[in-house]
C-alpha positions, -999 to 999 in steps of 0.1 A, spaced: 107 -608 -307 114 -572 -296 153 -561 -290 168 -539 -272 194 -522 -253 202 -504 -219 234 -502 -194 225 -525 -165 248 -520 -134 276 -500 -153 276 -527 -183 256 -524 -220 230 -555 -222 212 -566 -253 181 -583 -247 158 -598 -268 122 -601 -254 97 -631 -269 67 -608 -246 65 -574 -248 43 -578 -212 76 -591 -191 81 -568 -163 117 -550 -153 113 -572 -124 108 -604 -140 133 -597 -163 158 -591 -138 151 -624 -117 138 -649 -142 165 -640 -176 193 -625 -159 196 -642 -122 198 -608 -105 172 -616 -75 182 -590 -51 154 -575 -65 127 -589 -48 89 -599 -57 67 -591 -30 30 -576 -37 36 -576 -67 12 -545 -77 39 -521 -68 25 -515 -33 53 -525 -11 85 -514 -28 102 -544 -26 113 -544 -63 123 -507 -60 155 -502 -88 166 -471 -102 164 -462 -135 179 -433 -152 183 -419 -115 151 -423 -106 131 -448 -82 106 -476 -102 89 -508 -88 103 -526 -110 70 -549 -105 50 -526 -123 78 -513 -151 74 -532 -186 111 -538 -198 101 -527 -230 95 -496 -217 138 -494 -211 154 -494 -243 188 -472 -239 175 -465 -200 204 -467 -172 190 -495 -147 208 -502 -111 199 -529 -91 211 -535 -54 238 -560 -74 252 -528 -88 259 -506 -56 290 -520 -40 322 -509 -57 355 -523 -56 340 -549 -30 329 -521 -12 296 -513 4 282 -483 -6 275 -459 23 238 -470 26 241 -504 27 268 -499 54 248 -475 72 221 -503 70 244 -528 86 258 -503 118 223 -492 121 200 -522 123 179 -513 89 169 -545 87 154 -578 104 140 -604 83 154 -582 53 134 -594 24 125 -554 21 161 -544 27 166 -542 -15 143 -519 -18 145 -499 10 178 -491 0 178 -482 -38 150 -459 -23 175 -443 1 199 -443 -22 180 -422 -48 160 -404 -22 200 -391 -9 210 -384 -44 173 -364 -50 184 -342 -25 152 -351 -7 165 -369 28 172 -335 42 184 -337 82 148 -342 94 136 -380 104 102 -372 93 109 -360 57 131 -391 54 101 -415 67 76 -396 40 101 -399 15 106 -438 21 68 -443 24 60 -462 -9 88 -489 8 68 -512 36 88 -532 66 66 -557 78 91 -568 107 93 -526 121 130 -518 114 119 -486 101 134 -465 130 170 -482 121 167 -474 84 157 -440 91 189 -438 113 207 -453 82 200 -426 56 208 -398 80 242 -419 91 245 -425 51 238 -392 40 263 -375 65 290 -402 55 284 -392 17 286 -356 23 322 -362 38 334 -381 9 324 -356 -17 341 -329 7 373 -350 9 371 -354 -34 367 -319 -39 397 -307 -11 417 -340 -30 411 -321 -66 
């Protein structure tokens, strides 16, 4: 048995693994019933699993949970506040980001950490190469790349509004 520790979603967990070899991903489907996360490849080629952890994008496919002691893990179970959507899953919604939307998990912890990265920039195509290691089989990709801009632009606001407010 192997403990350990790390904040998942805003609240301290203490796990204790019987396999060192269980992946973030399995962990957070199979132990703790958080299956927004989705399995897809597998092999961490489509992005499907993509969490962030300690601000930064994984495929949680191909992350060992052992790996994550004292790590900060957010899963798409963590993003809404207050009952609220966070700007990119709302901006997913108004803008079509999604069909079938077994991707749409991933796709947006991606654009969620590619916004706070700094890297989504005002430019479509910078957002598409920065969203590249996420695949939509069913083509929505021109409504998530409408998404982050719509997202991004939303967010700016609301940190203007906080910092006028303060």
């Amino acid at each position: 048995m192997t403990s350990m520790s790390f904040t998942l979603n805003g609240e301290r967990r203490e796990i204790a693994l019987d396999d060192p070899r269980v992946t973030l991903l399995d962990l957070l489907r199979e132990r703790l019933d958080l299956t927004g996360t989705k399995k897809g490849c597998d092999r961490g080629q489509c992005g499907a699993c993509t969490v962030i952890v300690d601000g930064r994008r994984v495929n949680a496919c191909m992350t060992l949970a052992v790996t994550l002691d004292d790590a900060e893990i957010t899963t798409i179970e963590g993003l809404a506040l207050d009952g609220a959507l966070h700007p990119v899953q709302q901006a997913f919604i108004d803008h079509d980001g999604f069909q079938c939307g077994f991707c749409t998990p991933g796709q947006i912890m991606s654009a969620v950490a590619l916004i706070a990265e700094g890297e989504a920039g005002a430019d479509p195509e910078r957002i598409r190469e920065g969203l590249s290691g996420n695949l939509c089989r069913c083509g929505a990709h021109s409504g998530i790349v409408e998404a982050v801009l719509a997202a991004q632009t939303r967010m700016k606001a609301e940190d203007a509004e906080k910092e006028a407010a303060a």
